[in-house]
C-alpha positions in Angstrom: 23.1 -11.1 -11.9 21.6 -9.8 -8.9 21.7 -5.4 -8.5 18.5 -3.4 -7.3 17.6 0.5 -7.0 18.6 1.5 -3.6 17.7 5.4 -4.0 15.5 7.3 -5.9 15.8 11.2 -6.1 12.9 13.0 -7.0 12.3 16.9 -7.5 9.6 18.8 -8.9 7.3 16.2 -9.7 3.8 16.1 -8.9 2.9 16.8 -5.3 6.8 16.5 -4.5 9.2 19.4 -3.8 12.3 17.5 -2.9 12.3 13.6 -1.5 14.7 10.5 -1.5 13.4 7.1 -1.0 15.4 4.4 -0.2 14.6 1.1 -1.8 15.4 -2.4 -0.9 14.3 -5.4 -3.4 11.2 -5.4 -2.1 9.6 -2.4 -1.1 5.9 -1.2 0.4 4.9 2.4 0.3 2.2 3.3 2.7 0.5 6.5 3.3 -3.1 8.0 3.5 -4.1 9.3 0.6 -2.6 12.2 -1.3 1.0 10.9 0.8 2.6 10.9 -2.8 2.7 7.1 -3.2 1.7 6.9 -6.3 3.6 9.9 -7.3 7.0 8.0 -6.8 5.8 5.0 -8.8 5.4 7.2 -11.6 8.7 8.7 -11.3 10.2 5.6 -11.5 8.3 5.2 -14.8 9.4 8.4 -15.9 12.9 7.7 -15.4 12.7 3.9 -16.3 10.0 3.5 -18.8 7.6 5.5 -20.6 5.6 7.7 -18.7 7.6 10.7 -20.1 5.1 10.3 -23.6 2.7 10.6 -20.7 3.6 13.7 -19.4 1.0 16.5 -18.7 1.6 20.5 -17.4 -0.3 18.9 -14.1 2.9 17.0 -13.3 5.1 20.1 -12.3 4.8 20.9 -9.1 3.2 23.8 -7.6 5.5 25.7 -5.6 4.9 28.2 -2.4 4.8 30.9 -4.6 2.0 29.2 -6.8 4.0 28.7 -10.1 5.2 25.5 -11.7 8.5 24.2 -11.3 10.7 25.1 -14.1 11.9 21.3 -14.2 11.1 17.5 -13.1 14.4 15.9 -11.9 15.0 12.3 -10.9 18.0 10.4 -9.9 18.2 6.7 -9.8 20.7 4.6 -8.3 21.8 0.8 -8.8 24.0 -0.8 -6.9 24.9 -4.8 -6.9 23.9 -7.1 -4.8 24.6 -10.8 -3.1 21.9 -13.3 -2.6 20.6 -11.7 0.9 19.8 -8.4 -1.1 22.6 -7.0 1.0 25.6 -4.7 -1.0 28.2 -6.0 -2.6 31.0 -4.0 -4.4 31.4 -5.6 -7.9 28.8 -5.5 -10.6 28.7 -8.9 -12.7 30.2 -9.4 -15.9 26.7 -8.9 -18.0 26.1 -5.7 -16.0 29.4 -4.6 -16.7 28.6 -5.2 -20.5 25.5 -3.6 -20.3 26.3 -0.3 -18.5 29.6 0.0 -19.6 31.9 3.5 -18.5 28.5 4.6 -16.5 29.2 2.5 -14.1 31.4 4.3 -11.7 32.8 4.0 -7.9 32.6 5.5 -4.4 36.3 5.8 -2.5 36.1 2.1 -0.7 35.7 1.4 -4.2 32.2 0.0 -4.3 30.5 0.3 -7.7 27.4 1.9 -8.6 24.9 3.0 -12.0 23.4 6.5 -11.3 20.9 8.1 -14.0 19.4 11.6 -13.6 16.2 12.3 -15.9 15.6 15.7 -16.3 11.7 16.9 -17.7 11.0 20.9 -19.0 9.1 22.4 -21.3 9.9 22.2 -24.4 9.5 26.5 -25.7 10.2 25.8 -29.4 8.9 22.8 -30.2 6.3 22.6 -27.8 5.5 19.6 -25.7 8.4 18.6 -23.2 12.2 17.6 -23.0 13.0 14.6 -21.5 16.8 14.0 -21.0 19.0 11.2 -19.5 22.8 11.0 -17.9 24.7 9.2 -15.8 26.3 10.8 -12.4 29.6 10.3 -11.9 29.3 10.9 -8.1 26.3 10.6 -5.7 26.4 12.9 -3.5 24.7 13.9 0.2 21.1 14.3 -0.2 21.4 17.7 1.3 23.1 19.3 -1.9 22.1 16.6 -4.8 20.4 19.0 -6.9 24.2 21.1 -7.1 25.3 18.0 -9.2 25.2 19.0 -12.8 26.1 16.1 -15.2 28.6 16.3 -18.3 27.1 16.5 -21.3 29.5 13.8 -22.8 27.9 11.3 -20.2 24.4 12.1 -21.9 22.1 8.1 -22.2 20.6 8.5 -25.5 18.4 6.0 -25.4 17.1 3.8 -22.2 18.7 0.2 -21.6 16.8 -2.7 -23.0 17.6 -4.7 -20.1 16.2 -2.3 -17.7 12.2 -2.9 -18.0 9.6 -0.9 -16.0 6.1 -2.7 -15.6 3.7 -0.1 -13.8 0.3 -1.5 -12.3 -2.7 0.8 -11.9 -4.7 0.5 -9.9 -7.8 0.1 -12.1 -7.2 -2.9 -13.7 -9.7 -5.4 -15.5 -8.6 -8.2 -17.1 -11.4 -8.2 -19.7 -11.1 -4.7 -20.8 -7.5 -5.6 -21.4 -8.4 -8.3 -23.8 -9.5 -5.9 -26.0 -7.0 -3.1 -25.7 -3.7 -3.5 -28.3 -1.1 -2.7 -25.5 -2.3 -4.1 -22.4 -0.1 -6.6 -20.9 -2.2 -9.7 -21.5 -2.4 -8.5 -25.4 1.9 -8.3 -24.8 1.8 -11.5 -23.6 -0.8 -12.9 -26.4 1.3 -11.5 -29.3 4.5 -13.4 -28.6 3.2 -16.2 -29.2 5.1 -18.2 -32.2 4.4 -21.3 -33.9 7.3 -23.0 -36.5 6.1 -22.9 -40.2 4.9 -27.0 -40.0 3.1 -26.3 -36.7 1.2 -23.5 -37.7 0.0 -25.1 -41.4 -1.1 -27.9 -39.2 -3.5 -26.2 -37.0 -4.7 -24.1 -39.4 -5.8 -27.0 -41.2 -7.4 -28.6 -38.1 -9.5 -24.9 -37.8 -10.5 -25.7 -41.5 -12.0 -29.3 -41.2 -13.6 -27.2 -37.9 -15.5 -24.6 -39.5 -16.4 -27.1 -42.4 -17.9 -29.5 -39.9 -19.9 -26.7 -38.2 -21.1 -25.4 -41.2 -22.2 -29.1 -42.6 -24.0 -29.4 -39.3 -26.3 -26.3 -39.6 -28.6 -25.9 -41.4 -28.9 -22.5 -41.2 -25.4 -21.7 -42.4 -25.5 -23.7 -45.5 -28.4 -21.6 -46.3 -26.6 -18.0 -45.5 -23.4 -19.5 -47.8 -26.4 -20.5 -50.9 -27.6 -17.4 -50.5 -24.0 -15.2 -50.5 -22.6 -17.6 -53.6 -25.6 -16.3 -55.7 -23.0 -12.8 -55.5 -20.6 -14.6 -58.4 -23.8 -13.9 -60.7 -23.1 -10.1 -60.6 -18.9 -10.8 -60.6 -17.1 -13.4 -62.5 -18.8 -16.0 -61.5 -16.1 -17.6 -59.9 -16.3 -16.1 -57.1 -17.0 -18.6 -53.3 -18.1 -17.9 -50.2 -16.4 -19.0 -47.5 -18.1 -18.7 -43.5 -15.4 -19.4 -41.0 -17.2 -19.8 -37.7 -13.7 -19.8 -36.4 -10.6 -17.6 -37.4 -8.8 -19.4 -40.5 -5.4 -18.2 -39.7 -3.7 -18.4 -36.3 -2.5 -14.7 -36.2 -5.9 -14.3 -36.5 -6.6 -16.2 -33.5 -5.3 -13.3 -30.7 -7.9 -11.0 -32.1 -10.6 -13.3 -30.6 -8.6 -14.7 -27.3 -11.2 -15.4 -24.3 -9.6 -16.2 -20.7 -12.2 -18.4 -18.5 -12.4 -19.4 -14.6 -14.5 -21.6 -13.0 -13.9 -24.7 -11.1 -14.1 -27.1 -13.5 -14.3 -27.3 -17.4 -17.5 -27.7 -17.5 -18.8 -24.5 -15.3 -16.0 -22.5 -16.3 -17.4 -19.0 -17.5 -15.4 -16.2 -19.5 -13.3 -13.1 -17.3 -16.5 -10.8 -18.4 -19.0 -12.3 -15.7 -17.2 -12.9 -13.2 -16.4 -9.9 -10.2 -13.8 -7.5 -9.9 -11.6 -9.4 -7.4 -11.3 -12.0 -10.2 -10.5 -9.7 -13.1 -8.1 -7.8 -11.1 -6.1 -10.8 -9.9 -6.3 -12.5 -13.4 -4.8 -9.0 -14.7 -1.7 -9.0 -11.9 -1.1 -12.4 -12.8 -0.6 -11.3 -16.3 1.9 -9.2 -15.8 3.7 -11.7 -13.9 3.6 -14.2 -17.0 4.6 -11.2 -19.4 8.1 -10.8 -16.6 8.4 -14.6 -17.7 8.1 -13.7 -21.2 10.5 -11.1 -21.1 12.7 -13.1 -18.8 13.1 -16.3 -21.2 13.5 -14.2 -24.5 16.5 -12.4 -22.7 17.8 -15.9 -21.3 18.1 -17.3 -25.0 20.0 -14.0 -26.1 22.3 -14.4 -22.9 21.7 -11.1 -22.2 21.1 -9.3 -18.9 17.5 -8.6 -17.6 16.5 -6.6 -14.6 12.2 -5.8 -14.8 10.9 -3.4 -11.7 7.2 -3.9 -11.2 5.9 -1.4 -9.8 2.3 -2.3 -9.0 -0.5 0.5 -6.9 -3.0 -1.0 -4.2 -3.1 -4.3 -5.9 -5.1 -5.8 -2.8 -7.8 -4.3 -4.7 -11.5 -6.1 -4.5 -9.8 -9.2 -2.8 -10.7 -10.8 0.0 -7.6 -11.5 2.8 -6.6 -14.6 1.9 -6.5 -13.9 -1.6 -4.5 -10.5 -0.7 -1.7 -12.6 1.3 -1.6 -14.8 -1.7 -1.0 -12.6 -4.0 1.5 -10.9 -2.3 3.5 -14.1 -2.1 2.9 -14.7 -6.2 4.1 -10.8 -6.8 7.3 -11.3 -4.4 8.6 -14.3 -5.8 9.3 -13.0 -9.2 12.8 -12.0 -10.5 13.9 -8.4 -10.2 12.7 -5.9 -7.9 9.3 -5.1 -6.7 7.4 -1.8 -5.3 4.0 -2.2 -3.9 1.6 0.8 -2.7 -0.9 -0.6 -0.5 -3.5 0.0 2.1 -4.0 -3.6 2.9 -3.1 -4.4 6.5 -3.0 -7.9 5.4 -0.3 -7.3 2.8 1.5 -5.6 5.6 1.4 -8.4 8.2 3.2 -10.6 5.1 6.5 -8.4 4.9 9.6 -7.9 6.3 9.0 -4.5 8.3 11.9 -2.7 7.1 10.8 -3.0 3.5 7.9 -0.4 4.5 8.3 3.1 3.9 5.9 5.5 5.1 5.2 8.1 3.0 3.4 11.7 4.9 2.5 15.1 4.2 3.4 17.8 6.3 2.4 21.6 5.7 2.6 20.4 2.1 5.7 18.7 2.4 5.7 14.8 1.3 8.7 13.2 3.6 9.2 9.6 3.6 10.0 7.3 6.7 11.2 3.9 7.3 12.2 1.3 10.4 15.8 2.9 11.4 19.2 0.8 11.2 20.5 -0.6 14.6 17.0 -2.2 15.8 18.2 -5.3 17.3 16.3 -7.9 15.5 14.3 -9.4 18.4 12.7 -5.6 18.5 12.1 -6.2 15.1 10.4 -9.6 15.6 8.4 -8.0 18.4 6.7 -5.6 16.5 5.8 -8.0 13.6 4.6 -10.4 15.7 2.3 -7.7 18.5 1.7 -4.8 15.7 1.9 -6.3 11.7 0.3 -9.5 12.3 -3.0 -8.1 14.1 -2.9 -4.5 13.8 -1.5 -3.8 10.8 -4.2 -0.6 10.6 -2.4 1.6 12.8 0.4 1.9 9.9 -2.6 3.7 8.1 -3.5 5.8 11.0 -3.6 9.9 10.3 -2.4 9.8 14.5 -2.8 6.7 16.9 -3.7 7.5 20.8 -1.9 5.0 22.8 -3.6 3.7 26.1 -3.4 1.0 29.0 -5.8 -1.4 28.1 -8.9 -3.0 26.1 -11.0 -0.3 28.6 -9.2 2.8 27.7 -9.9 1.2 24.1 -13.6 1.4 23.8 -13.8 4.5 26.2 -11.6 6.9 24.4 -13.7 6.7 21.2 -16.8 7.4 23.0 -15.4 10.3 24.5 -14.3 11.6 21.6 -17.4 11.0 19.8 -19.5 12.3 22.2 -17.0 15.6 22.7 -16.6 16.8 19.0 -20.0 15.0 17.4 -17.8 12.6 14.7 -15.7 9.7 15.4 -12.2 9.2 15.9 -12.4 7.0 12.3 -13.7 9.8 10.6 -10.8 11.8 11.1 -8.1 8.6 10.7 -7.3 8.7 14.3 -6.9 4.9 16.3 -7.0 4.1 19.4 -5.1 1.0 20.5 -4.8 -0.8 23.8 -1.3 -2.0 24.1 -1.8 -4.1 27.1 -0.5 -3.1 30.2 1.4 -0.3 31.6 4.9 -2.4 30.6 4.5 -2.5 26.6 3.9 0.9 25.2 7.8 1.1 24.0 7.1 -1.6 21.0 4.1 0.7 20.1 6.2 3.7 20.5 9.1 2.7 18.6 7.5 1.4 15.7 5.5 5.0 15.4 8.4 7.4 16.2 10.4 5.6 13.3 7.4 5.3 11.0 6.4 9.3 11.3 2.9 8.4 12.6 2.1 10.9 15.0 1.0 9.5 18.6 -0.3 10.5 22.2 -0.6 8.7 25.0 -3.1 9.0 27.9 -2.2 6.8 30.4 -3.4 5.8 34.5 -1.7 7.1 36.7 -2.1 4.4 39.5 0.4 2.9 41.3 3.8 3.4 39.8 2.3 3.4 36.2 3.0 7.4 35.2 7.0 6.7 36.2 7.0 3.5 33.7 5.3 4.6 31.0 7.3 8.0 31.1 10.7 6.5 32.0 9.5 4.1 28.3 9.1 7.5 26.6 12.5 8.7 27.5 14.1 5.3 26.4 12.0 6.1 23.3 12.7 9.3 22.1 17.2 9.1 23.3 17.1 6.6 20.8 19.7 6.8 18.3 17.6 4.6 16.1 14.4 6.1 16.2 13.0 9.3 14.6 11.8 11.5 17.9 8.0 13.4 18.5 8.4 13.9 21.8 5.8 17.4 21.6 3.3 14.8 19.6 3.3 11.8 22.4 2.4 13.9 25.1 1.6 11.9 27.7 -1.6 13.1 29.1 -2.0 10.9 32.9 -5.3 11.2 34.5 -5.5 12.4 38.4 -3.1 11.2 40.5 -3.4 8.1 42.0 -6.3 7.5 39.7 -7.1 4.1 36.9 -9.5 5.0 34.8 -12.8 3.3 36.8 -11.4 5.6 40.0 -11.2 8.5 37.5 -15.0 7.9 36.3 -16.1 7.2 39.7 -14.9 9.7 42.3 -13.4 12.4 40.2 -16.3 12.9 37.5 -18.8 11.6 39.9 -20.3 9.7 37.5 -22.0 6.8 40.1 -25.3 6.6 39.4 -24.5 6.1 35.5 -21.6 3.7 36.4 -23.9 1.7 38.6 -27.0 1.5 36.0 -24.3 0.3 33.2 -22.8 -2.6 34.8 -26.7 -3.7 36.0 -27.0 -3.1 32.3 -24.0 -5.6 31.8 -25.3 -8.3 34.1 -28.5 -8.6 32.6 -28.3 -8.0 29.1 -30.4 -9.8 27.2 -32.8 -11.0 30.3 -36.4 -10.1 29.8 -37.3 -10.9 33.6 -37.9 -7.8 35.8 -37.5 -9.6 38.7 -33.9 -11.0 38.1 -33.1 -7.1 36.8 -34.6 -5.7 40.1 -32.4 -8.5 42.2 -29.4 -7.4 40.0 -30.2 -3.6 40.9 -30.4 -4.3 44.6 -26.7 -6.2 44.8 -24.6 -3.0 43.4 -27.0 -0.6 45.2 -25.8 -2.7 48.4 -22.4 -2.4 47.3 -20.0 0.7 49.4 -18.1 2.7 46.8 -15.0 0.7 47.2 -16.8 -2.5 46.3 -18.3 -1.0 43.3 -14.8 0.0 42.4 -13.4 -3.4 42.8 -16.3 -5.0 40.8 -15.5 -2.6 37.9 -11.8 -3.2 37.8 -12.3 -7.1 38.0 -14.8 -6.6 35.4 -13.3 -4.1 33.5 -13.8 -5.7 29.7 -17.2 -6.8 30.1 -18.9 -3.5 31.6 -16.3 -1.1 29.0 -19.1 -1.1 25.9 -22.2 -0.3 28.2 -20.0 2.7 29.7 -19.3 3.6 26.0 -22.9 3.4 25.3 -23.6 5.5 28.0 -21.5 7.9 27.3 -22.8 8.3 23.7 -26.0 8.7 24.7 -27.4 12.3 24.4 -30.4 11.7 25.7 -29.1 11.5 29.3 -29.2 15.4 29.2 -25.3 15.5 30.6 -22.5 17.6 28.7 -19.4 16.5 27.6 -17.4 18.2 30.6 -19.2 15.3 32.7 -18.3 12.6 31.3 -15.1 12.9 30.1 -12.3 13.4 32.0 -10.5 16.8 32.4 -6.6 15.2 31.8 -8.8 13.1 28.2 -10.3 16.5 27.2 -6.4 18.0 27.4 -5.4 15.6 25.1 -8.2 15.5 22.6 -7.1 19.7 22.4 -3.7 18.2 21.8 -4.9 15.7 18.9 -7.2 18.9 17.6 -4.4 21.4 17.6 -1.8 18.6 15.4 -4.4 17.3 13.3 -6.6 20.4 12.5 -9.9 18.6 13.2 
């Protein structure tokens, strides 16, 4: 058997008007917070599993107009599959069985299972209507909602073979010992003994507790003292202390889970951290998917589980997040993962991600566009996922030349509006040379992450950079922001050590930072002094060459500088005129 969820509808639900989502097997949401990531998890529960016993008045959405939507409506599609994930046009025979007539098929004749769930108020007997059916067409996105299903073709009850795990995010394996319907407790209660098995261990626990109560002494005196009771009763009445549980369905009720590196040092779930607890607790639900998996194996019957897990990079350090990631992939079915772990990101296949954003209010989802020849592809995994995952989580990233540009930007910003550019989820990212902003550009047209670039303008830079732009944005295979990337180019002719040096004038400061650079960390005035004298000797195009040749080492003491209030000088003369255009550009798209 191999099928997935390729689409999910949703309307009215939470902070969504009206989105679709395209799934593959395995699938990453990203998004700052408040995208509507989590929102689409739980619309999968609520059309999969149970979240409709769940549901609250806070789940309709809130329209323009301020009132709640008269109605939650999600669609679900499942199409079959071949090995590679890819479509194929038949279901298999167990699917077959298992859907039966729902199971319908587009005009080339591929096959598909589409399920609306529709949610509303319930005016008679109060609480809310939850209703299933399955589509006989599935329609453009653009008119969806005009589809009204038969009333003949109503699902009475969901499919045993469809199972939807949902991860929280707050997860702690030794709170979930204790709770009746966690997953470990799931897990825990299936297991089974045969009739001879169990009569033998539970006469192994009784030559136990017999042996622990011969060896203390106080016990034995606690039972003396409870057997006097048969004096007031029948007086054939016996105590009986069982140190441990005398029957083994008696044994879940007290179930402890321990870690540590060896036996002896091993220490139960409750005092050990959080990244601990929550990776035992993921872990869990991947042995309860085994569970499931071999009970439905024995009965021949078809099994298709969806975990759909939120941010579970929680409290774990990198490694431990790429590892789990590879643990949560590798099980059957299909798999959904909100994240803000770059780390997690730099371990999938980059058109599995789909970013979610918010846009006057309006969640819209986005995702790496068809037709991408795959050594693009490999180029931005390797240059973007791998070591810069972060810009994925960026609120807008500012594109520039190089590792200079990199630390100077911030400062300016900083220094220009009081608050840094992280405080507002704004990146600024050196891509390395005038030649490789398309990569950059690519990946966050397609991805809906807004972007500006401010760029040199020596040499023949402006015409590359702009003539990358164009390729950019004609793209059939990439969404366009053309208004959003700007570019902003500083003056003509001009890098950005010319820019600081002749057109804001800025000598004096430039000159104390890079003596600043080549002595740092040198308590001896008379080296500093020496230092002083050679770049006072130096003409202004020697300075100028020393600068660009030492461009990365004297960028942070420039930064410094430029941070510094207590040099007295305003904003307007330190930062460029062209930089100052753009940061009104980032202000005006981002509301600062």
């Amino acid at each position: 058997m191999f099928m997935r969820i390729d689409s999910v509808r949703i309307s009215g639900f939470r902070g969504i008007s009206e989105l679709e989502v395209e799934l593959s097997r395995v699938t990453l949401l990203l998004g700052i917070n408040n995208a509507g990531k989590t929102s689409v998890i739980k619309a999968l529960q609520l059309a999969l599993g149970d979240y409709a016993k769940h549901l609250q008045q806070e789940d309709f959405h809130i329209q323009a107009d301020d009132s709640p939507s008269e109605q939650i409506t999600v669609d679900v599609r499942m199409i079959p599959t071949a090995e590679d994930d890819q479509r194929a046009s038949q279901f298999s025979i167990d699917c077959l069985d298992e859907f039966g007539d729902h199971i319908q098929a587009e005009a080339n004749g591929d096959q598909f299972f589409a399920m609306r769930t529709t949610c509303r108020p319930d005016m008679i007997r109060g609480g809310y209507r939850v209703e299933r059916f399955s589509l006989e067409t599935w329609p453009e996105f653009s008119r969806w909602l005009e589809t009204v299903p038969r009333s003949h073709r109503r699902i009475r009850r969901l499919f045993d073979s469809i199972i939807c795990i949902p991860v929280d995010a707050q997860r702690d394996i030794h709170k979930e010992l204790k709770e009746k319907y966690s997953f470990i407790s799931k897990v825990l209660s299936s297991v089974n003994y045969d009739e001879k098995v169990e009569k033998t261990i539970e006469q192994m626990i009784a030559e136990i507790n017999q042996e622990t109560l011969d060896q203390s002494e106080s016990l034995k005196l606690l039972k003396q003292h409870l057997d006097t009771m048969n004096q007031s009763f029948s007086d054939t009445g016996r105590t009986e202390i069982t140190p441990f549980p005398r029957k083994i369905r008696d044994l879940a009720k007290q179930y402890t889970i321990h870690y540590g590196e060896k036996d002896t040092n091993s220490f139960s779930m409750e005092y050990h951290g959080m990244g601990t607890r929550s990776w035992a607790s993921m872990l869990t639900v991947k042995a309860l998917i085994d569970v499931f998996e071999h009970s439905f194996r024995r009965e021949s019957a078809l099994f298709f589980p969806v975990l759909a897990a939120e941010e579970p990079e929680a409290h774990l350090h990198p490694a431990a997040q790429r590892l789990l990631y590879t643990q949560l992939v590798g099980i059957q079915g299909q798999i959904i993962i909100s994240t803000h772990s770059p780390f997690i990101v730099g371990m999938t296949d980059i058109r599995n991600i789909r970013n979610l954003r918010r846009t006057d209010g309006v969640v819209h989802v986005y995702q790496i566009p068809a037709g991408l020849p795959i050594e693009v592809l490999k180029r931005m995994h390797r240059e973007i996922l791998l070591s810069r995952g972060e810009l994925l989580f960026a609120r807008m990233v500012v594109l520039v030349e190089g590792l200079t540009e990199e630390q100077l930007i911030p400062a300016m910003f900083e220094r220009a509006y009081g608050f840094s550019m992280f405080a507002k989820g704004i990146m600024c990212l050196g891509v390395g040379g005038d030649r490789n902003y398309t990569v950059f550009l690519r990946m966050c047209c397609s991805l809906g992450i807004p972007v500006c670039i401010i760029g040199d303008n020596d040499g023949d830079s402006r015409q590359k950079v702009e003539k990358q732009i164009h390729t950019c944005t004609q793209s059939d295979c990439v969404n366009t922001y053309p208004a959003q990337i700007g570019p902003f180019f500083l003056s003509e002719g001009n890098a950005m050590e010319q820019e600081l040096y002749y057109t804001l004038d800025i000598k004096d400061e430039l000159r104390s930072a890079v003596v600043r650079m080549l002595t740092q960390d040198l308590d001896n005035e008379r080296y500093v002094s020496v230092k002083t004298k050679e770049i006072e000797r130096l003409s202004d195009a020697e300075f100028v060459k020393l600068l660009i040749k030492e461009k990365t080492s004297y960028a942070s003491h420039v930064a410094d500088m430029i941070r510094d209030e207590s040099t007295g000088m305003k904003p307007v003369q330190l930062i460029p005129e062209t930089v100052l255009k753009a940061f009104s550009h980032i202000e005006e798209k981002l509301i600062l």
